[in-house]
Structure formats: C-alpha cells, structure tokens
C-alpha positions in Angstrom: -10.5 29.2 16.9 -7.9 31.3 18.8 -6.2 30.0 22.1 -8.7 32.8 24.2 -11.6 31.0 23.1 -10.9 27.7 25.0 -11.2 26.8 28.2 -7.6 26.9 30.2 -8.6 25.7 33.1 -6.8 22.6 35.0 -8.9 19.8 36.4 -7.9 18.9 39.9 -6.0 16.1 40.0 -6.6 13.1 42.6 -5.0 9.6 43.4 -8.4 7.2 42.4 -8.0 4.3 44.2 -11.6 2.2 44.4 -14.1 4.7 45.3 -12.1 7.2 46.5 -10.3 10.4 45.0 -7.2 11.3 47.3 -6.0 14.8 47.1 -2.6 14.4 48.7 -0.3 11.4 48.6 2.8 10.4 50.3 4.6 10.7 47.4 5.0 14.4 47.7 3.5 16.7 44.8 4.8 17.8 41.2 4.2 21.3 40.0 3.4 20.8 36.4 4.8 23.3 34.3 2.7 24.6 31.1 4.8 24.3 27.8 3.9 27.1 26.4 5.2 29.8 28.8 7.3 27.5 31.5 4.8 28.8 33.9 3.6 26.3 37.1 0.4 25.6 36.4 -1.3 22.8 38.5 0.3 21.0 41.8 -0.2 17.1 41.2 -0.2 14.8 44.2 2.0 12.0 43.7 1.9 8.1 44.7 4.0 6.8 47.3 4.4 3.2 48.4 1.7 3.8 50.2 -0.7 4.4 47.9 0.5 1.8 45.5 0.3 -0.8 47.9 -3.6 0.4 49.0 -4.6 0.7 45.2 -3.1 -3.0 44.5 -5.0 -4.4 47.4 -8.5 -2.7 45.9 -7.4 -4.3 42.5 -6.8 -7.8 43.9 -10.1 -7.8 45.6 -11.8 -7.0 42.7 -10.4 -9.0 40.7 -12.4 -12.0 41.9 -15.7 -10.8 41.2 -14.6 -8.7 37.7 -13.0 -12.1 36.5 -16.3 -13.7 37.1 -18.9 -11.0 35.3 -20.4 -12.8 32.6 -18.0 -11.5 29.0 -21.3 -9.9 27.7 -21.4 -7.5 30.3 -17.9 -6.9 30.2 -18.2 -5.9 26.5 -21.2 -3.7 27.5 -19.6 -1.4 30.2 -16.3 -1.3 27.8 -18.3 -0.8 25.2 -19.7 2.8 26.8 -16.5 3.3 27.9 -15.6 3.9 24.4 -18.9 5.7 23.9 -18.2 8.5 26.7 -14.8 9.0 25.9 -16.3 9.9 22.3 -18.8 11.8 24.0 -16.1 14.0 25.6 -13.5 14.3 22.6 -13.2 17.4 22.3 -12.6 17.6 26.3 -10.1 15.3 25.6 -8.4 17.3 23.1 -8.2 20.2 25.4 -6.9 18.3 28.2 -3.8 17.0 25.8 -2.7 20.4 24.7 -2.7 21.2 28.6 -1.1 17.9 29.0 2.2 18.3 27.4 1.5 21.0 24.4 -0.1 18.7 21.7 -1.8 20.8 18.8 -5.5 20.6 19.9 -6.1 19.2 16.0 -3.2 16.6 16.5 -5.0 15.6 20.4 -8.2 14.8 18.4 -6.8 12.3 16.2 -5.4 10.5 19.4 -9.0 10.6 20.7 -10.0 9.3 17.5 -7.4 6.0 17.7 -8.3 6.0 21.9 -12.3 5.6 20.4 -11.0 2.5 18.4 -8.7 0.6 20.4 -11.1 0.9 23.2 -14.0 -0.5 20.7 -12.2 -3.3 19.4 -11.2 -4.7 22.8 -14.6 -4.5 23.7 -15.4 -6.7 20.8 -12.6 -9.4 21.8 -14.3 -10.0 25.2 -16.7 -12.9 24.3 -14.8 -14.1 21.5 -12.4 -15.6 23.3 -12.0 -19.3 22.9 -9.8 -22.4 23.6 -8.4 -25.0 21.6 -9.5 -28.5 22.0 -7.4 -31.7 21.1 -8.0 -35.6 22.0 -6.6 -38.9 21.1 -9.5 -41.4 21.4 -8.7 -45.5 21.7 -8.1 -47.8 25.1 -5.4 -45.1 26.1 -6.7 -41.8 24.8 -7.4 -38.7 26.6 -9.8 -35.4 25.9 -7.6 -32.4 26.8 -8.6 -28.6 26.3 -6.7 -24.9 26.9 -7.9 -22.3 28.9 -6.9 -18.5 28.3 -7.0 -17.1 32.1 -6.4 -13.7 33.4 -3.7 -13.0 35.5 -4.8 -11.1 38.3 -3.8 -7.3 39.1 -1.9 -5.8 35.9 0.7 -2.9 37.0 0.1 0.0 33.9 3.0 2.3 33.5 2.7 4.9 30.7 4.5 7.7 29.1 3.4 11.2 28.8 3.9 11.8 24.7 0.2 10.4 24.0 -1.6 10.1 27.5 -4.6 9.4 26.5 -3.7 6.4 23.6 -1.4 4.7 26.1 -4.3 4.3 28.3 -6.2 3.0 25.6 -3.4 0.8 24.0 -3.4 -0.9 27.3 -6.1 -1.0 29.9 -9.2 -2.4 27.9 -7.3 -5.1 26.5 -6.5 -6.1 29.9 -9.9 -5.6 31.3 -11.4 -7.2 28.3 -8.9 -10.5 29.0 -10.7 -10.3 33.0 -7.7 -8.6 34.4 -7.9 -5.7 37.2 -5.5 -2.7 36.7 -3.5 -0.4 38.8 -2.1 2.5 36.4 0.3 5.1 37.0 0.5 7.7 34.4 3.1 10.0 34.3 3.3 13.0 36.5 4.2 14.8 33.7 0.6 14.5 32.4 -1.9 14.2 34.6 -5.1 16.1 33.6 -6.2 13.3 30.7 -6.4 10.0 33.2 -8.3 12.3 35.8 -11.1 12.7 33.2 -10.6 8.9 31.9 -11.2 7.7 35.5 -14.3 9.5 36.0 -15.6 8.1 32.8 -14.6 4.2 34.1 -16.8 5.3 37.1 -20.0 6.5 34.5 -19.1 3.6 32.7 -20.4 1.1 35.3 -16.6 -0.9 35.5 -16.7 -1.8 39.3 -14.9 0.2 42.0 -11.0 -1.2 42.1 -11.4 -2.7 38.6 -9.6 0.3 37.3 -7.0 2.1 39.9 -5.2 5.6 38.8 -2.2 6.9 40.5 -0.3 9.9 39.4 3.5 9.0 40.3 6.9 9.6 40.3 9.9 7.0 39.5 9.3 5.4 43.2 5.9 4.8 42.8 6.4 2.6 39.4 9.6 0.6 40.9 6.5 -0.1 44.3 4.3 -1.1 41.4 6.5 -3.3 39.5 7.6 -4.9 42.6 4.2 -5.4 44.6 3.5 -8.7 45.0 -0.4 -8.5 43.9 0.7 -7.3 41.1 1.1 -10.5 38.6 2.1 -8.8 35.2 3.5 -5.3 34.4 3.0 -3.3 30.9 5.6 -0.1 30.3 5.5 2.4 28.0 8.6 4.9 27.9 12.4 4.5 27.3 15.3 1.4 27.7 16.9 3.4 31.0 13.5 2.6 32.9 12.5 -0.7 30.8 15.9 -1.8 32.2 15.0 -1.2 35.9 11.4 -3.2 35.2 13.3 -6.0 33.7 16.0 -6.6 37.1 12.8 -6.1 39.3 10.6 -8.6 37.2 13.2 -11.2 37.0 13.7 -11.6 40.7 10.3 -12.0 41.1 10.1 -13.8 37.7 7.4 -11.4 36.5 6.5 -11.3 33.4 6.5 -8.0 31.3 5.8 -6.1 28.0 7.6 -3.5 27.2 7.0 -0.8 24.5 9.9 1.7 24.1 11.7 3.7 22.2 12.5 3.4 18.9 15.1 4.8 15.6 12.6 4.1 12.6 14.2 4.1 9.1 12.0 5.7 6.4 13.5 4.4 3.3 12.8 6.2 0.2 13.7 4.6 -3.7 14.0 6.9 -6.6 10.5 5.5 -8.0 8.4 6.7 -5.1 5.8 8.9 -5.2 8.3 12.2 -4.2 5.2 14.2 -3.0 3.6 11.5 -1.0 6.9 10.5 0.4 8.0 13.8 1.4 4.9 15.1 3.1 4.4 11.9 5.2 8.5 11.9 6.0 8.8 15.3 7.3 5.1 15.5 8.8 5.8 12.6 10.9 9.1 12.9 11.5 9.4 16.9 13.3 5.7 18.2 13.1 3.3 15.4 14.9 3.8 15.6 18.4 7.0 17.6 18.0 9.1 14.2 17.0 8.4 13.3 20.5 7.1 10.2 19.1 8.5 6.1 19.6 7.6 5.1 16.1 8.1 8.4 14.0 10.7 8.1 10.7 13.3 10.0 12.3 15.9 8.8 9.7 15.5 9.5 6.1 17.4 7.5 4.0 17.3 9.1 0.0 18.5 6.7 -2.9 21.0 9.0 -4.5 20.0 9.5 -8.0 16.9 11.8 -5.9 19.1 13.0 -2.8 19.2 16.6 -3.4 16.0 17.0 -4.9 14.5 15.6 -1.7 16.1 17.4 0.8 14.9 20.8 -1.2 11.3 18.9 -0.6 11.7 18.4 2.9 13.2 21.6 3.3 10.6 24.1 1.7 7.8 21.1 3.5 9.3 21.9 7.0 9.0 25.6 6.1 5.1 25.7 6.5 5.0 23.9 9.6 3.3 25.8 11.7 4.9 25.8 15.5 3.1 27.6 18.2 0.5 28.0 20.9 -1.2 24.4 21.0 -4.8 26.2 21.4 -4.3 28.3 19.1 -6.0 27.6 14.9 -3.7 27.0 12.7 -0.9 25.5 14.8 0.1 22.2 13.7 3.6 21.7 16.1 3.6 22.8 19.9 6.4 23.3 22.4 8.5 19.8 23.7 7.7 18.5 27.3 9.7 20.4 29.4 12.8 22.5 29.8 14.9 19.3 30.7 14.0 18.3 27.1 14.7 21.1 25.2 18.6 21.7 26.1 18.7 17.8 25.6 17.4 18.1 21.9 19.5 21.2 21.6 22.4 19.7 23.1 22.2 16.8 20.0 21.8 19.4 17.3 24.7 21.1 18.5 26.8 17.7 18.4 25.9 16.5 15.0 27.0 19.9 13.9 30.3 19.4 15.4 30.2 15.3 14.2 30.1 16.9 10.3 25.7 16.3 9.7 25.0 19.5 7.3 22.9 21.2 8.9 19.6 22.2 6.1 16.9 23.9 8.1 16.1 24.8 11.8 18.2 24.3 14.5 17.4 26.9 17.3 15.3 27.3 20.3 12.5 29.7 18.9 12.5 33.4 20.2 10.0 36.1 19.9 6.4 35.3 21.6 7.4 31.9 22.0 10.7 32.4 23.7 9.3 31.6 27.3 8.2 28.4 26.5 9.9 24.9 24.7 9.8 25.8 21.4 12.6 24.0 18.9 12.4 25.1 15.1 11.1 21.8 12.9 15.3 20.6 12.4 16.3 18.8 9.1 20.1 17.6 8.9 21.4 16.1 5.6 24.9 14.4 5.1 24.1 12.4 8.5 26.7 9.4 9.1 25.1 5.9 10.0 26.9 5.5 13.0 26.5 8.9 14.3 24.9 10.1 17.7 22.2 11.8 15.1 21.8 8.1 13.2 21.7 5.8 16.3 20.2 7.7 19.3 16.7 8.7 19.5 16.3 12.2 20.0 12.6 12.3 20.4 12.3 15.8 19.8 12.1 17.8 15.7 14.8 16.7 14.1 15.3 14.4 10.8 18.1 12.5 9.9 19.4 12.5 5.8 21.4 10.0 4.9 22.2 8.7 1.1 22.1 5.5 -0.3 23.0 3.7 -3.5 21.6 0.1 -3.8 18.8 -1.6 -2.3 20.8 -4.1 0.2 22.6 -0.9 1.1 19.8 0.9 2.5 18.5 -2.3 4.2 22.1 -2.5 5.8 21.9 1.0 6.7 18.3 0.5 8.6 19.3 -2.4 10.2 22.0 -0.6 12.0 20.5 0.5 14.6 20.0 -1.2 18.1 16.4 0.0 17.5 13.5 -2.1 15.7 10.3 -0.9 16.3 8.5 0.3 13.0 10.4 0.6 9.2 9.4 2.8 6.4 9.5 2.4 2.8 8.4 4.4 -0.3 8.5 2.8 -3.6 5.8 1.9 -6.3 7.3 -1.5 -6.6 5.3 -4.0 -5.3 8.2 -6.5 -5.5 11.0 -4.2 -4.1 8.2 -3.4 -1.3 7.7 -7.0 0.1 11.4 -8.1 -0.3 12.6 -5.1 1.5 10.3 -5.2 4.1 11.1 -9.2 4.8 14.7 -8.1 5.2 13.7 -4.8 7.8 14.7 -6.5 11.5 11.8 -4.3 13.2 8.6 -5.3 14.9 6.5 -3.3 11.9 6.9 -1.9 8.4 4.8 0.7 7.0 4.4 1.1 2.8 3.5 4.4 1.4 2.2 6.5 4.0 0.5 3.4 5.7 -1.2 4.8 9.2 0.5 3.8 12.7 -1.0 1.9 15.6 -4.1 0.4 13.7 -5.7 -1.5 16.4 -6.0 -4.9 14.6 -2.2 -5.0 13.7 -0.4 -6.3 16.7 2.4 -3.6 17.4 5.7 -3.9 19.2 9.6 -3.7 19.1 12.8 -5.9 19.2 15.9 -5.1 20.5 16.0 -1.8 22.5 12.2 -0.9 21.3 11.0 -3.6 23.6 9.1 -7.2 24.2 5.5 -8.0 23.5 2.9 -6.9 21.7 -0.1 -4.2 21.6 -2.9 -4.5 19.3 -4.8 -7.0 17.5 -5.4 -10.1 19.0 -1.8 -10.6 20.5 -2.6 -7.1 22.4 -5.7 -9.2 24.6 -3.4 -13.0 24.6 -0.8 -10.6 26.6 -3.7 -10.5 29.5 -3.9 -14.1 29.7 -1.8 -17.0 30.8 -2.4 -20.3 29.3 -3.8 -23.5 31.0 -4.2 -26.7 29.8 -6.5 -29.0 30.9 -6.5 -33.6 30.1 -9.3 -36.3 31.1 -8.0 -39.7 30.9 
C-alpha cells in the first residue's frame, strides 16, 4: 500500500468534557505540524484552567454513581471498549502515523498492545478482593481491608505512543472505580479524539472519562486541582519534577513513568543474530528511538566487539526510513523540528567527546529533506560517562561500548541515573538470572523478551520514575487501602 492510497484526512479535534465536544478553549490553539513535510496541518484547541477546572467537576460528579455500578457491568462496557477500539484498528493506525509519524505497521502493533491492556483490566474489575484477619478469644476482634477508589484521577501522557499510554492507564483506573480527567499531549491529538468517541459507544457514563487537549498550563491546573485526588505522568524528569513540588504541597500522591537509559548487555555466547536484530531494531528503527524503554546502549563483551558493530552496522543499513503511510517503511520522521536539532546537536557532541562515529549521523535530504528525518545513527567507542552514555536522546541513535568481565558490564549499566528496563543476551541460564538480580532497573528483558506485557507490572527507579503499570500493581495504584476492625 502506497501513502496515496490512505486516507490523510485530520479528525477535528474537540475538548470532551461530559457530554460535550468544545471546539475552542481558553487555552489558545496549537497548529500541529505534519512530520513528514513540516507542513501545519490541523489547528488543535487547547485547555485552559478553565476547562480543567469544568472537566474535573463533571469527573467528581460522576464519580459517585461510576464507583457504585455493580463490577460486572464495569467489566462489560470496558470490555467493548476493547472490542471497538479492535473494531477500528486499522483507524487507529492511520491516526498514529498522522499523530507524530509512526510507520502505519509499527501503529498497529501499538493497537495490538492497546487491545490487551484494555482487556485485561477489564478482567481485574470483579476480581478484586480484601484480605481478612481476626484474633478470636475474650479480647479478639474481626478486622477486614477494603481496596477503594480514589476519586478523580488527573491522566497526563506523552505523545511517542498516544494511543498505549491511554491504554496503560485509563482502564486500570476505571476498572479500580476511579473517574478520569486526561490531557494528552497537544502534540498528538487525533488518536484520543477517536478513543473518546469510542468511551461514548461504549456505554462508560458521561464525565467518567474527560479528554482535554493541552499545553504545559493545563497539566500544572490538573495536577493542582483539588478534585483531583491522584495524578499519573507519562513523559520526561523536567516535568515529573514540576508534578512532584505540586503534589507534595498538596500531599498528592503520584506515579510517574519517565524516561529511561536502558543497557542491552550482550555476552560472547549469545545468539549474535538474535541479539543484533532485536538491539538495533529496537534501539533506532521502532518509533525512531523515540522510545522510554528502548536499548539505547549496547554494551559488546570484547572477544565479539568488532564483529558486532559490523552486525549492527550492515542491520541498520536496511532500515527503511520514510513516509510513515507509505509500504515498506519501517522508521518515520522524529516529533518535531525542536527534536531534530536536539538529536542532531548530541550526535555532533559525541563526535567532538571522541564516540566513533560507524553509521548515520545526518539529517536526511532528498524527498525527505522538508520533514524530520535523522539517518538510523550507530556510534561505537562510546565512554560510560559520556553525554551519549548517560543522557537519553530519544531519538536513532545507539550507544557501543566494550566490556570485559561480567561484573564489569553490570558496573557499566548500573551507571546511569536511569533504571527503567535492562537487557541481556546470553544462552546461560545461570549468567542470565545472576546478572539480572544485580541490574538496579525496574525490569530486565532476556533474549529478545517483548516490552510492556500487560500482566508484568512495569515501572522505573531513579530518574525513570515511581509506581507501577501493568499487572496487578497497575489496578492497586487506583485504590487506596482501608482497613476496617469489630471488637
């Protein structure tokens, strides 16, 4: 399929707060800039305080009667929830590439996941239950724990997967009895106008479920509205930082899933195929790098260093960059023009810090050269303690470094400020499991093992965050615990 053969039309995007879809907000509007050719190609309406504090009122009177419907028909409408966004994948897929330049092929996987996570929350509703204790005699007492929602739940998300952060996040909390008010990033805004029309065919109550496109002021009204009981981020440290002084005057409670510098450790016995398709695949062709959990640093054991940066090399060499709707492409342009002469700015630098430079490294030209294109960017020779090692760049680019011994590479990955996911590739089991006990990171991923699995709680420490996402920790985040004695 060619890029002329799909539909490139924008939706119209509204504010959706309860019943109704705003057209203009107080907030101003954001002309949304197509990736592909740096052309403006939607005007958004943007949130204000205004709108926050409307669509946090609609959620808070909501909340009483959503908190009260019976789990079964919870799991129902959440169940089709997941069944209409599955029955309007492929629209979903479209509306990504438009998005922010995702791959239509790469979008549909994300569906795929969104599909999931949705599903399995829906499962969790009516299988929540308390834990029961009692000491029985003259003096005894029967006690019990309740799991309660918290009220209104203040969504921010990212723009780099629009359509999974929703997922990741708002049917847990609706599944734990919550009400939501979301603001997805302005940068993105065509996916959560089609996800909110699905909440509506879905049956979930008018103000359950509150969408509101939004610049930086309308997340710090958000975070700092007083209906608003418990806030979930998604995006980088500067912001999570702003959240965190905000919530801790109010004493707010927060999770926070950010960025992260993921070591992708690979030992001389691995699988060298396996290892180098899934390091350089995931590292600068899905989503461009502009990923929190990709292995961006590559760390070789020695004896195999050269060998593998001629496999990573000749691997990055069929990645195919280009129009996101058109067949065939695999990477698309980064998020905007501020992005790209940031990425290109760090390239530049770990040139001049001494990183040898194997493959990639410019803005691409040609047909491409009006939009935010970066050749897939491999440097080798990269110090642990550079700007290339330590920073995320969130864009194309993979970071070589050697190492000789085991404890050396674990020292190596542990020295970042980072810990959100850890990689390893080996065919020992042992080396596997003590190396991954040792990894300070929130997650740690053998042999091409899959990201953000629903049933596997996910989350950072250190800069990549607090709190959890997925699995059952995902829907405990949604509920504040009670307890409950009888004499």
């Amino acid at each position: 399929m060619t890029s002329q053969a799909i539909d490139t039309t924008r939706p119209t995007v509204h504010l959706r707060i309860g019943t109704e879809r705003i057209a203009t907000g107080s907030g101003g509007v954001h002309e949304h800039v197509n990736p592909v050719d740096g052309t403006v190609d939607a005007r958004i309406p943007l949130a204000g305080p205004a709108e926050v504090d409307q669509a946090a009122r609609a959620a808070h009177d909501a909340f009483a009667d959503w908190r009260r419907t019976r789990p079964a028909e919870r799991r129902q409408m959440l169940t089709r929830l997941a069944d209409l966004i599955e029955a309007n994948a492929e629209e979903f897929a479209r509306l990504g590439a438009l998005d922010n330049g995702t791959p239509i092929p790469v979008a549909a996987g994300l569906v795929a996941s969104s599909i999931e996570w949705t599903r399995y929350y829906a499962g969790w509703v009516d299988k929540l239950t308390s834990e029961v204790t009692g000491s029985f005699g003259p003096d005894g007492e029967f006690s019990y724990s309740l799991g309660q929602p918290y009220g209104v739940i203040g969504v921010i998300i990212t723009w780099n997967g629009p359509l999974i952060s929703l997922a990741m996040k708002i049917p847990a909390a609706l599944a734990a009895g919550n009400t939501v008010v979301v603001k997805p990033s302005e940068l993105t805004p065509f996916t959560a106008e089609l996800f909110a029309d699905l909440v509506e065919q879905a049956g979930i109550p008018a103000g359950v479920v509150n969408i509101l496109p939004g610049a930086p002021a309308a997340g710090a009204a958000l975070v700092e509205h007083p209906l608003v009981k418990k806030v979930t981020f998604t995006g980088g440290p500067d912001t999570a930082r702003k959240i965190l002084h905000s919530c801790a005057d109010l004493m707010k409670p927060s999770v926070l899933e950010l960025g992260g510098k993921s070591a992708n450790i690979v030992f001389a016995d691995a699988d060298l195929d396996q290892a180098c398709s899934h390091g350089t695949m995931m590292s600068i062709g899905a989503l461009s790098g502009q990923g929190c959990a990709l292995p961006t640093r590559m760390l070789v054991q020695d004896s195999i260093y050269e060998e593998m940066i001629g496999r990573v090399k000749a691997f990055a060499g069929f990645i195919a960059v280009g129009d996101p709707l058109a067949e065939g492409t695999v990477s698309g342009p980064v998020v905007n023009e501020a992005a790209l002469h940031r990425i290109l700015g760090m390239i530049e630098r770990a040139q001049a810090d001494g990183a040898r430079l194997v493959t990639g490294g410019h803005r691409i030209g040609g047909e491409l050269a009006d939009g935010f294109f970066i050749e897939p960017t491999v440097f080798a020779d990269v110090d642990p303690q550079s700007e290339l090692a330590q920073k995320e760049v969130f864009g194309p680019v993979l970071a070589i470094t050697p190492f000789a011994t085991e404890q050396e590479a674990i020292e190596i990955a542990n020295s970042s400020e980072y810990g959100l996911s850890g990689y390893i590739q080996t065919n020992d089991l042992r080396r596997a499991h003590r190396v991954a006990e040792e990894l300070i990171t929130g997650e740690v991923l053998i042999n091409g093992a899959m990201n953000l699995g629903v049933n596997r709680a996910f989350g950072g420490v250190g800069l990549s965050g607090l709190g959890k996402e997925g699995g059952r920790q995902g829907i405990e985040e949604f509920l504040r615990l009670k307890n409950i004695a009888i004499a």
